[in-house]
C-alpha positions as CSV (number, residue, x, y, z in Angstrom):
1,X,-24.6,234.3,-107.3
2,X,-25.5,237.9,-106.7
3,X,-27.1,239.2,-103.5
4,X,-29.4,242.2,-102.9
5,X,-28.4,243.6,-99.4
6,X,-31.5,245.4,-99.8
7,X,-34.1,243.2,-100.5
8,X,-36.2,241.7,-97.4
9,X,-35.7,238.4,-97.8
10,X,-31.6,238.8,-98.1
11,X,-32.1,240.9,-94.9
12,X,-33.4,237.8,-93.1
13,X,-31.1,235.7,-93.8
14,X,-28.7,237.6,-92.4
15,X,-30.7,238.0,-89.2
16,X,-30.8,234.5,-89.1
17,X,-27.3,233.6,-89.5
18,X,-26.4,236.4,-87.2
19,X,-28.6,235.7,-84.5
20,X,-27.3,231.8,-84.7
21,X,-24.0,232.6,-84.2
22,X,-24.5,234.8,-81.2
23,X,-27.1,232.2,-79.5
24,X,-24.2,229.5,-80.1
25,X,-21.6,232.0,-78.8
26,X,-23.6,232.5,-75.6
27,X,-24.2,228.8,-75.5
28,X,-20.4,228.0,-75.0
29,X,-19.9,231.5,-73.5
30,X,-22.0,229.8,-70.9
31,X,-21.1,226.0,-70.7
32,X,-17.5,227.1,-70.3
33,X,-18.5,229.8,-67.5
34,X,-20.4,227.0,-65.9
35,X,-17.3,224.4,-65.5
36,X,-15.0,227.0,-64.7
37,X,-17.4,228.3,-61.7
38,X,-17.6,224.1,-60.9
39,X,-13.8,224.2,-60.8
40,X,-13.2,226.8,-58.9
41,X,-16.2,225.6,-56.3
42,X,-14.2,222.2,-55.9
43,X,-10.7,224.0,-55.4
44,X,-12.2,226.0,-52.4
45,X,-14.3,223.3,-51.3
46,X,-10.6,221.2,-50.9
47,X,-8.8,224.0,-49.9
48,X,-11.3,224.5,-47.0
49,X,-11.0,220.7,-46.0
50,X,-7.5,220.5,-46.3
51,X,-7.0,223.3,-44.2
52,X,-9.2,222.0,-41.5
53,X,-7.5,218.7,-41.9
54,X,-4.5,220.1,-41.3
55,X,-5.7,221.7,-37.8
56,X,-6.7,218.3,-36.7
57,X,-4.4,215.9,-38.0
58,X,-1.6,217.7,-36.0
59,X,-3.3,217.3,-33.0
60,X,-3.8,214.0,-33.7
61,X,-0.4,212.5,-34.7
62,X,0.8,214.0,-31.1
63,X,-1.4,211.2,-29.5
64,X,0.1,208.5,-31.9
65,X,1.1,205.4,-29.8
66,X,2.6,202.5,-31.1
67,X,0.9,199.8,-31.8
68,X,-2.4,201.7,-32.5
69,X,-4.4,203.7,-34.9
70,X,-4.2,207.3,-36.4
71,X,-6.2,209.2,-34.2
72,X,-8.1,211.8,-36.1
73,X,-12.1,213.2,-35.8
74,X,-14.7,211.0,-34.8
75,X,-15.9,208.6,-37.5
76,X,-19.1,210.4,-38.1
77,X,-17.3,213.7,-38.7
78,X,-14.4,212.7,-40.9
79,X,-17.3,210.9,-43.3
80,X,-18.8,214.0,-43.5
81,X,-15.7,216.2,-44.1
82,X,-14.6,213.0,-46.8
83,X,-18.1,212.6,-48.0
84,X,-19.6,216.4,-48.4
85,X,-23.3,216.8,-50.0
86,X,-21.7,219.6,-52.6
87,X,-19.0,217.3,-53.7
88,X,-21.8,215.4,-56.1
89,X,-21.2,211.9,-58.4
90,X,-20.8,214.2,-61.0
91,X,-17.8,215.5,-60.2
92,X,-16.7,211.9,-59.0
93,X,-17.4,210.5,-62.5
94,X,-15.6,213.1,-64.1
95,X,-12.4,212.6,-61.9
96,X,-12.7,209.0,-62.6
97,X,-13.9,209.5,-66.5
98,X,-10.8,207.8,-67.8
99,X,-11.8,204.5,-65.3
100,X,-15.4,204.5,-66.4
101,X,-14.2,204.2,-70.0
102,X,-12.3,201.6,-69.2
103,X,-14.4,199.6,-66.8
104,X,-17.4,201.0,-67.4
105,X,-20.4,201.4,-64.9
106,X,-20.7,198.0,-63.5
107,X,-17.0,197.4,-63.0
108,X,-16.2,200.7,-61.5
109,X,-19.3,200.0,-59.4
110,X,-17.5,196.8,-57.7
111,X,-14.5,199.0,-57.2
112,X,-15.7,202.0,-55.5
113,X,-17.5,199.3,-53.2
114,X,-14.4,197.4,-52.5
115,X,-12.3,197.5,-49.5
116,X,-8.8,196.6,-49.5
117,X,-6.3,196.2,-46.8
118,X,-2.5,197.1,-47.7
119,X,-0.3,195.3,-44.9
120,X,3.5,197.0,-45.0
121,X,3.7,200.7,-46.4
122,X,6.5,201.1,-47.5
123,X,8.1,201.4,-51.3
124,X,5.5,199.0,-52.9
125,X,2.4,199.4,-50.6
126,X,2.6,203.4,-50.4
127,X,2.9,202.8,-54.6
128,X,-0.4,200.3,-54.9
129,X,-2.3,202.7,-52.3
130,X,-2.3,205.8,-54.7
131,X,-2.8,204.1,-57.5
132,X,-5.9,202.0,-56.4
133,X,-7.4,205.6,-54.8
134,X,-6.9,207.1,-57.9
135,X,-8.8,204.8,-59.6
136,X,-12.0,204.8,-57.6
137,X,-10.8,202.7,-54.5
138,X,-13.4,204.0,-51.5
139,X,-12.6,201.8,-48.8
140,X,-8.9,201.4,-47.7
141,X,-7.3,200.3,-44.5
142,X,-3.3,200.6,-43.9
143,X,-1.5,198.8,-41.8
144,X,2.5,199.7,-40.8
145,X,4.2,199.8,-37.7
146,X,6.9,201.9,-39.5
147,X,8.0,205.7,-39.0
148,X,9.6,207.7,-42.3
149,X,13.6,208.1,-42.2
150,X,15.5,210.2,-44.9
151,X,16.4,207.0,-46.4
152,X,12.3,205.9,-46.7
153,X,12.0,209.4,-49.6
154,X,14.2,207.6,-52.4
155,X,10.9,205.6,-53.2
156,X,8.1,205.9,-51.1
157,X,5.4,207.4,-52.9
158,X,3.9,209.9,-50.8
159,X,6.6,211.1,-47.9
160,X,8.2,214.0,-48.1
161,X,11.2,215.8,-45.9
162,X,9.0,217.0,-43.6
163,X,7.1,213.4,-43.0
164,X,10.3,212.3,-41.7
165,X,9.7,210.8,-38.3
166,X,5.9,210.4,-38.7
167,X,4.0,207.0,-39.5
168,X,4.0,206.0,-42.6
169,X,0.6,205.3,-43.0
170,X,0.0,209.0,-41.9
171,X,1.6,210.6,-45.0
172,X,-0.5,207.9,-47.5
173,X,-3.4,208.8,-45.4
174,X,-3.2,212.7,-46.0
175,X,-2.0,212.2,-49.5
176,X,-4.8,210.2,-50.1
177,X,-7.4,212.4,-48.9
178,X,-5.8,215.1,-51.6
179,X,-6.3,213.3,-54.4
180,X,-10.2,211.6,-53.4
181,X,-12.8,213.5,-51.5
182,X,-14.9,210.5,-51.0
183,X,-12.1,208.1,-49.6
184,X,-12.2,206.4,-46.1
185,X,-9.1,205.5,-44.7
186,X,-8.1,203.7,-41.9
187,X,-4.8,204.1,-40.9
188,X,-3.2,201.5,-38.2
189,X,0.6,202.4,-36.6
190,X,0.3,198.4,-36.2
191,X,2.1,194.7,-36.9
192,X,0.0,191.9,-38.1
193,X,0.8,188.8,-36.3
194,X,-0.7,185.4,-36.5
195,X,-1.9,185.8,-33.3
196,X,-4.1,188.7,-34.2
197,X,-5.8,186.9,-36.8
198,X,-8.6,188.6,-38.7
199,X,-8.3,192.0,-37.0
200,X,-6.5,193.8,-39.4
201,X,-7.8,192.2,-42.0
202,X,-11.6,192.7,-41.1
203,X,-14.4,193.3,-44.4
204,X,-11.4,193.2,-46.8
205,X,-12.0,191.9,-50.2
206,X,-8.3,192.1,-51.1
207,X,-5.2,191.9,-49.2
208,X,-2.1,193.2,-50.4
209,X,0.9,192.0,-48.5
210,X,4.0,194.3,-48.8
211,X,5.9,193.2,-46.0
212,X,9.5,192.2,-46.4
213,X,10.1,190.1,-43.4
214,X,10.0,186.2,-44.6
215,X,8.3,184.8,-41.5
216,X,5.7,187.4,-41.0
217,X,5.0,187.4,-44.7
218,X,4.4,183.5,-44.7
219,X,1.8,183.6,-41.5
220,X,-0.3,186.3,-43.4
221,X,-0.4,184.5,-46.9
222,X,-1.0,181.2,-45.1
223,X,-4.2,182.8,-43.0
224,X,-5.2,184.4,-45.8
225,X,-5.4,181.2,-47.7
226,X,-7.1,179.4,-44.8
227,X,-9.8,181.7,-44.6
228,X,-10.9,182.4,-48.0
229,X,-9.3,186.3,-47.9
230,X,-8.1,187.0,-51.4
231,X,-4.4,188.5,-51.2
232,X,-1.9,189.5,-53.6
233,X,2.0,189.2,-52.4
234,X,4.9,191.1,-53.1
235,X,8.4,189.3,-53.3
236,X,11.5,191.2,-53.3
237,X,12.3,194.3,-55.3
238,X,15.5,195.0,-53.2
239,X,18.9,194.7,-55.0
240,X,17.6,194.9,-58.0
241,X,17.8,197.0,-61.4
242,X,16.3,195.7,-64.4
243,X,12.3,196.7,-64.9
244,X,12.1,194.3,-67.7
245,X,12.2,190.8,-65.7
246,X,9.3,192.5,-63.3
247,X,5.6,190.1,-63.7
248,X,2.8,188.6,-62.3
249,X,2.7,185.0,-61.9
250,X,1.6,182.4,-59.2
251,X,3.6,181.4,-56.3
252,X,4.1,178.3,-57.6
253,X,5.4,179.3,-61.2
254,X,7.8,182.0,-59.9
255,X,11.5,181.3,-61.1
256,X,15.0,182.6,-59.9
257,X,14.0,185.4,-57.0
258,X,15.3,183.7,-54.0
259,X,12.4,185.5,-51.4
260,X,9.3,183.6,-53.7
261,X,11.5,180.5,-53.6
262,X,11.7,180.5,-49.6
263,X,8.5,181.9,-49.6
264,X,6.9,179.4,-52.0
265,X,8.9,176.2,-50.2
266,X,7.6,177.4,-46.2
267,X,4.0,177.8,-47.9
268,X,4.3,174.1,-49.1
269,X,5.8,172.6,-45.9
270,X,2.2,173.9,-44.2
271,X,-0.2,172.9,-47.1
272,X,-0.1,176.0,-49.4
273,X,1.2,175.0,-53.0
274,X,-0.5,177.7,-55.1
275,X,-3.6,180.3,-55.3
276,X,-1.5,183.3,-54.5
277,X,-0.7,185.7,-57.2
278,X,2.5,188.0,-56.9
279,X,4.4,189.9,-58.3
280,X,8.4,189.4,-58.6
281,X,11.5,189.5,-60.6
282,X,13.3,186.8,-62.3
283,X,16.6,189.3,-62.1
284,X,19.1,187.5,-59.7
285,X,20.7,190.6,-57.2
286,X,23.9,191.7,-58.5
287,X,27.1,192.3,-57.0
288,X,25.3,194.6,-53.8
289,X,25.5,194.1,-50.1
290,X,23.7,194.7,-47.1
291,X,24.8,198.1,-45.6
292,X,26.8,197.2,-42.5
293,X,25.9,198.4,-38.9
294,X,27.6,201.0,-36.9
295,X,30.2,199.2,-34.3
296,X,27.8,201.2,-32.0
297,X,25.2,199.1,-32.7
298,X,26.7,195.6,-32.4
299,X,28.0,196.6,-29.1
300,X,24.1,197.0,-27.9
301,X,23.9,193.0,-28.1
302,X,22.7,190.4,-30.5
303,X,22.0,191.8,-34.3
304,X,18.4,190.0,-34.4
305,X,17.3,191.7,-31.3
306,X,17.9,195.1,-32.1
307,X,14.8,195.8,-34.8
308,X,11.8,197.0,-33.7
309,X,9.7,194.2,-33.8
310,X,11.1,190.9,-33.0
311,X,12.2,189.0,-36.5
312,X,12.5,192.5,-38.5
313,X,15.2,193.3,-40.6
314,X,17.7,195.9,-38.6
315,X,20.1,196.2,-41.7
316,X,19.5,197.9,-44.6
317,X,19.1,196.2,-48.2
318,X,19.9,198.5,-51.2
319,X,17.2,199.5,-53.4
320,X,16.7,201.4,-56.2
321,X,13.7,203.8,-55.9
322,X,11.7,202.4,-59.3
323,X,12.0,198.9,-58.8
324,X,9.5,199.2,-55.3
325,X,7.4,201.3,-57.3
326,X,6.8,199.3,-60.4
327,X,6.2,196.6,-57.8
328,X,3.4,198.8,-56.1
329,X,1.6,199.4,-59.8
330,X,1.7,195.9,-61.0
331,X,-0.5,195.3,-57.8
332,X,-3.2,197.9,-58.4
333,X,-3.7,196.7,-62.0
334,X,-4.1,193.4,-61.2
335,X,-6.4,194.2,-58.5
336,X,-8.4,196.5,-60.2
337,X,-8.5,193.9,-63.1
338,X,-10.3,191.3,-60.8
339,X,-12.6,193.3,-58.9
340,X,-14.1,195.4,-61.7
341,X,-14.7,191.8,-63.4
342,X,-11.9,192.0,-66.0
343,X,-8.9,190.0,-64.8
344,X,-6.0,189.9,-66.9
345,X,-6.0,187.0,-68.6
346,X,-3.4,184.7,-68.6
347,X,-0.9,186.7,-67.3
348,X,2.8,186.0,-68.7
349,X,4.7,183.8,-66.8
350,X,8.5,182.7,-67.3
351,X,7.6,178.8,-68.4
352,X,9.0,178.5,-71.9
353,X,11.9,176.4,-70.3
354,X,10.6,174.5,-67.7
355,X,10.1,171.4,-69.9
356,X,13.7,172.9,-69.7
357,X,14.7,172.4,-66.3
358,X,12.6,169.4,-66.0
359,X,15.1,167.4,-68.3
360,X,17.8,168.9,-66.5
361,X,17.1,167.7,-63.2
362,X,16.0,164.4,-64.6
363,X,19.4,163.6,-66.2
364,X,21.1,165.0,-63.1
365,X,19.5,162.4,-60.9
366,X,20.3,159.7,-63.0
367,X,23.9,160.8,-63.1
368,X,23.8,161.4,-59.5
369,X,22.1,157.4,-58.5
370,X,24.9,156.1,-61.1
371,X,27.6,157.6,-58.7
372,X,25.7,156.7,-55.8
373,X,25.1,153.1,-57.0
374,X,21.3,153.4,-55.5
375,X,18.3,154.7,-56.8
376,X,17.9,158.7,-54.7
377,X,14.2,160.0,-54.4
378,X,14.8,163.7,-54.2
379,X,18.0,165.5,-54.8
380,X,19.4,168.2,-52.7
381,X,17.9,170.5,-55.0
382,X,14.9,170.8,-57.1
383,X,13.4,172.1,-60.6
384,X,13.5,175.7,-59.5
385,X,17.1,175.3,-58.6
386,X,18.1,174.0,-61.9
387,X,16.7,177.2,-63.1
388,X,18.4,179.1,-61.0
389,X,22.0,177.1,-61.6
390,X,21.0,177.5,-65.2
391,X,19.7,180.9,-65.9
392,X,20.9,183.1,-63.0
393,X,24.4,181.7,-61.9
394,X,25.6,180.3,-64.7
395,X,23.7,182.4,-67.7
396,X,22.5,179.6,-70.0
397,X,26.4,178.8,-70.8
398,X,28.7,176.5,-70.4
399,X,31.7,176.7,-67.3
400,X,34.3,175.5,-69.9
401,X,35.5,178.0,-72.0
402,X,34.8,180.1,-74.2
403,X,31.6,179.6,-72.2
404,X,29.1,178.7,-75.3
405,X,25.8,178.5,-74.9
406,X,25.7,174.4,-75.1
407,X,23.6,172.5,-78.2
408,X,22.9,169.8,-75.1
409,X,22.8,171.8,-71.9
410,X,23.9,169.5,-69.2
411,X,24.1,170.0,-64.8
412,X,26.8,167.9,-63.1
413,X,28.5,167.9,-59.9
414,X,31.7,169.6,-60.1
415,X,33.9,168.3,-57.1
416,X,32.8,164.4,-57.0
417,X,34.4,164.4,-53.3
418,X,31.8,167.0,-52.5
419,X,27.8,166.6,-51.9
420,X,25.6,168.1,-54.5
421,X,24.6,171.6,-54.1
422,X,23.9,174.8,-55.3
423,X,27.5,175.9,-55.3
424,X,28.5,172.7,-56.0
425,X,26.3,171.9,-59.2
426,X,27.8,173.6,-62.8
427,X,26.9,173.7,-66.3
428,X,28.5,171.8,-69.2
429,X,28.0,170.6,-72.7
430,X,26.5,167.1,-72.7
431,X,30.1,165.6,-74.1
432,X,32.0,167.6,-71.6
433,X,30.0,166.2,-68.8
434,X,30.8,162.5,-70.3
435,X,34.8,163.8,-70.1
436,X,34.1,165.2,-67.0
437,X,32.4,161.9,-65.2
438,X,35.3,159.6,-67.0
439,X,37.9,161.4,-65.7
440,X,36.9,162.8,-62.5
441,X,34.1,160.1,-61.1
442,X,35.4,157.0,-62.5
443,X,38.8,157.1,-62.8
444,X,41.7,155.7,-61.3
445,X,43.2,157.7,-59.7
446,X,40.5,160.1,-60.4
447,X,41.5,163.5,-61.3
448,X,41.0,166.8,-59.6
449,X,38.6,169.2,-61.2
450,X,41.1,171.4,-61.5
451,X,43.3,169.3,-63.4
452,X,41.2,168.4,-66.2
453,X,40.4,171.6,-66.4
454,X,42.1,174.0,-65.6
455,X,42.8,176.9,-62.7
456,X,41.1,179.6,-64.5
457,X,37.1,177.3,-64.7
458,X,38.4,176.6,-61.0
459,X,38.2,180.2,-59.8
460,X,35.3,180.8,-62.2
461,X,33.5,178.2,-60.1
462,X,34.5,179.8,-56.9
463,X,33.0,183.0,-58.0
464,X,29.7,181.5,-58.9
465,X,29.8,179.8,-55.7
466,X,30.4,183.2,-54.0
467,X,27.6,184.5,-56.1
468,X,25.2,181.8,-54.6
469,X,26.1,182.4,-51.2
470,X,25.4,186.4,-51.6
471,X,21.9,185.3,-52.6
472,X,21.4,183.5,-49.6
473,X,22.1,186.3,-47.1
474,X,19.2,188.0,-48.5
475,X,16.1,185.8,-47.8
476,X,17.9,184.9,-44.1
């Protein structure tokens, strides 16, 4: 088609089309103006605060006591600093954009109303702080009598070099603060003990309990419970490696890690069987110690007494940075999940082979009253510790060798002149166990273990009884 660039009509088209473009030029011109001004607006608005912040909060860690709170401004001023009139819901709801698509309005509603209290600050709870602040968290108390060391930065989630020998719940608390405007937090240099009760854990909707010492751990889960406080429990990330064997399950489902099982079996002796999701690993520690103590410190008097707080671990467990942190996520998702209204549903939990186990244990005990010549209520050991013989110590094979992985998996006693126990208890193929209760239970004379079968499955069993015995130094 042919166009006359002089005739009128031509001419205004071309006005047209030019004019368009420029009004949509200025239009974008002007839209990107505007959040580039709102941008730069915010970054001197949190500039300004962090700068004041700064001022105050070193004055304020100099009047730290232990046990106590962060001292900072007065309530009413920190809200206001937190909770400025130019930082609007707009720019909240574009931080949190990815959240709202996710949860939408009414579940990100519940969760910027929530409150959550996160007791032990540490690897995991410094992890499922940031992450639960990031997502829209408003309302945050944390709770840790604990001061940074060089050996806190290989996973803590906010401490850096020159945190070391501040509280821990200081360095969450300024980090926070950098990441949300509108955040409250209330930092405690504190302990919780039973005999505090509901102090600490005052307006919470969730707990999170990230504390690794067994006894203290158990009082808060079992108050908790008691009173109707929703809490989520961390079991033990130290000593291991493998991200892979990390879930969320029950307390009364978990399999293998030796600090749910003590855990799980002092909740039950007090009335607590289930109702409190954690998270843990099914991976067994490996071949890792406790570091030792300096001679220095032995000579100051009795091991236990030397922690800060009476029953608190004084030596230190290995851990690999990760492990605390995946820990520390696994908890904000799940928590997020329930409050905004979408809980993960059934969560995936190791069960497959507990129909497993149960067989196990069952042919066990039979074995075990046929030796005895008396029917035995309970043995020594239970289902989880079939699983644990089973999966963990012995790997699903068999002690004889070549160590296959048994068509008819079978537990038995190894040393018939020994009670049954954990190091005491093996795996076999269901005809080698026959062999083994002929030759060994029944026989006369009866043979050694040894004999029948040999030095080398001898000092294999030693081993694994070794193994057992390192797992046990860890939930002491």
């Amino acid at each position: 088609m042919n166009f006359d660039l002089h005739s009128h009509r031509t001419q205004l088209v071309l006005t047209a089309v030019a004019a368009s473009a420029v009004t949509a030029g200025l239009f974008s011109a002007y839209t990107q103006h505007t959040r580039r001004q709102k941008r730069r607006d915010l970054n001197d608005e949190v500039l300004r605060s962090l700068a004041s912040k700064e001022a105050q909060g070193k004055s304020a860690l100099a009047s730290t006591s232990l046990p106590g709170s962060i001292k900072s401004t007065p309530a009413g001023d920190r809200d206001a600093l937190v909770l400025g009139a130019s930082y609007s819901e707009e720019l909240i709801r574009e931080q949190l954009a990815r959240n709202y698509a996710f949860f939408g309005d009414e579940g990100m509603g519940k969760i910027r109303q929530g409150n959550v209290v996160i007791v032990g600050c540490g690897g995991v709870g410094s992890w499922a702080a940031v992450m639960l602040v990031r997502s829209g968290i408003t309302n945050i108390r944390l709770v840790d009598f604990d001061y940074v060391t060089l050996s806190s930065l290989n996973r803590h989630a906010t401490a850096v070099l020159s945190d070391v020998g501040t509280p821990k719940v200081a360095c969450i608390e300024r980090t926070l603060k950098q990441i949300s405007r509108w955040v409250r937090v209330d930092s405690r240099v504190d302990v919780w003990r039973k005999e505090q009760g509901g102090v600490l854990l005052d307006g919470a909707d969730w707990v999170i309990d990230a504390i690794d010492n067994i006894t203290t751990k158990v009082d808060l889960l079992k108050y908790c419970h008691d009173h109707g406080i929703k809490v989520f429990s961390s079991m033990g990330a130290g000593a291991k490696c493998d991200p892979t064997r990390i879930q969320i399950s029950d307390i009364s489902y978990t399999m293998y890690d030796p600090l749910a099982r003590s855990v799980r079996r002092r909740l039950r002796l007090q009335g607590v069987s289930s109702g409190i999701p954690v998270v843990y690993s099914t991976e067994v520690p490996g071949d890792v110690k406790l570091l030792p103590l300096p001679q220095e410190e032995f000579e100051k008097g009795d091991v236990k007494e030397l922690g800060v707080f009476d029953d608190f671990r004084v030596r230190i467990l290995p851990v690999l940075g990760p492990l605390p942190s995946i820990f520390g996520l696994h908890i904000a998702s799940y928590i997020l999940c329930e409050m905004a209204g979408k809980p993960i549903l059934n969560p995936l939990a190791v069960k497959g082979r507990k129909k497993l186990y149960e067989r196990l244990y069952r042919d066990l005990l039979r074995r075990e009253e046929k030796a005895a010549g008396h029917a035995i209520n309970r043995l020594p050991i239970d289902e989880d510790d079939v699983g644990l013989v089973f999966e963990d110590l012995h790997r699903g094979r068999s002690i004889i060798p070549p160590h296959p992985v048994p068509s008819r998996p079978t537990l038995v006693r190894w040393d018939p002149s020994q009670p049954l126990s954990l190091e005491n208890c093996v795996v076999m193929e269901h005809g080698e166990v026959e062999r083994h209760v002929k030759e060994c239970f029944n026989s006369t004379p009866a043979k050694s273990p040894e004999e029948l079968w040999g030095q080398d499955v001898a000092e294999v069993v030693v081993r694994r009884a070794k193994e057992i015995k390192q797992d046990r130094q860890y939930i002491m």
